[in-house]
C-alpha positions as a printed Julia matrix, in Angstrom:
100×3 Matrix{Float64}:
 119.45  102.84  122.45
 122.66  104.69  122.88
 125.62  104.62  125.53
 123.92  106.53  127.97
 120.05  104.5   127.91
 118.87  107.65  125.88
 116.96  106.02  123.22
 116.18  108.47  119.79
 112.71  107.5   117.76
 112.49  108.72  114.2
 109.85  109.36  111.68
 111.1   106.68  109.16
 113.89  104.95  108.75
 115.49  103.48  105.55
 117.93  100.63  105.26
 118.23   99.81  101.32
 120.8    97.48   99.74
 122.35   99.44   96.62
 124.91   98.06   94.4
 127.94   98.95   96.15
 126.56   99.91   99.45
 124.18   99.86  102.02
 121.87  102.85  102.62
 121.02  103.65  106.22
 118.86  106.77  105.96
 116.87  108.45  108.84
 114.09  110.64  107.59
 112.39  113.77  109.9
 109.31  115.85  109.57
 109.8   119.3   111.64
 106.85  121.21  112.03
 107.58  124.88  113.96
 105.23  123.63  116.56
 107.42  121.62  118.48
 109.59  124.43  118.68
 107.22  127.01  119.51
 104.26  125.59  121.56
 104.16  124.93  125.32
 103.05  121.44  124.96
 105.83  120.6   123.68
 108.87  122.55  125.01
 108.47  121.1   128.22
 109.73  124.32  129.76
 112.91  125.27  127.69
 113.35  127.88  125.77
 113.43  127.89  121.7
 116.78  128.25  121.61
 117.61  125.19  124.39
 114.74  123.25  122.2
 116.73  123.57  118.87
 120.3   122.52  120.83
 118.3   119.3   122.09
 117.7   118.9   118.66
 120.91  119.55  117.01
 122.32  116.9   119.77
 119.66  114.05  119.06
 120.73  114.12  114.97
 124.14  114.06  115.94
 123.38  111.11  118.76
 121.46  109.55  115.41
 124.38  110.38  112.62
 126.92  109.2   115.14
 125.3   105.55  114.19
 125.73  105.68  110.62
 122.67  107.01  109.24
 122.09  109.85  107.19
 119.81  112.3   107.88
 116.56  113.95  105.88
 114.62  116.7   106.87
 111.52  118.3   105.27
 109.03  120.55  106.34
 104.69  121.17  105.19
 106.05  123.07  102.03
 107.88  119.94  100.93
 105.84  117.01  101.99
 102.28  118.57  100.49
 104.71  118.33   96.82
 105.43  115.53   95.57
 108.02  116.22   93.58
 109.87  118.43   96.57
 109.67  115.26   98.66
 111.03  112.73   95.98
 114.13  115.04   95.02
 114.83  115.79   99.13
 114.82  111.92   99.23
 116.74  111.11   96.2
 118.78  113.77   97.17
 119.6   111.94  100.41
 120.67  108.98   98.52
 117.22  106.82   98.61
 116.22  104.85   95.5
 113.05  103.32   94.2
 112.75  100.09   94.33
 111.48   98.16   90.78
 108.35   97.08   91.62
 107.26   99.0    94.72
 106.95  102.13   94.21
 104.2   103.81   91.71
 105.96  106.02   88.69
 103.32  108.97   89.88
């Protein structure tokens, strides 16, 4: 919950001990429809519906967290998804997570 009672809710979130650090990592899927569908615009416009965005990952950097975003093209690949995520800074843990 932040400053002002606005509360942010992610898709995942990562908190992983590495050897000199500890990574906090916030992870997003963005499908176009929330951008694009009545249901979910709740009445603004796309452009107000990106800037609510925009404001929400900085409300969720400003905590110390990264931030990683994919889309359908990357999370129906495996191998898009792992180098997004290793990319971001996450590592496999030995021992729970299948070499695939």
């Amino acid at each position: 919950m932040h400053e002002d009672g606005q509360e942010d809710i992610t898709d995942f979130r990562w908190v992983q001990k590495q050897k000199n650090r500890t990574l906090r990592l916030l992870g997003e899927f963005d499908g176009k429809v929330k951008y694009t569908r009545d249901a979910f615009m709740n009445g603004r416009t796309s452009e107000e519906a990106v800037w609510s965005e925009k404001l929400r990952e900085d409300r969720l950097r400003g905590t110390g967290h990264g931030m990683a975003r994919w889309i359908w093209a990357v999370a129906l690949r495996r191998e898009s998804l792992k180098r997004l995520l290793l990319a971001a800074g996450l590592r496999p843990e030995p021992g729970k997570c299948p070499n695939r």
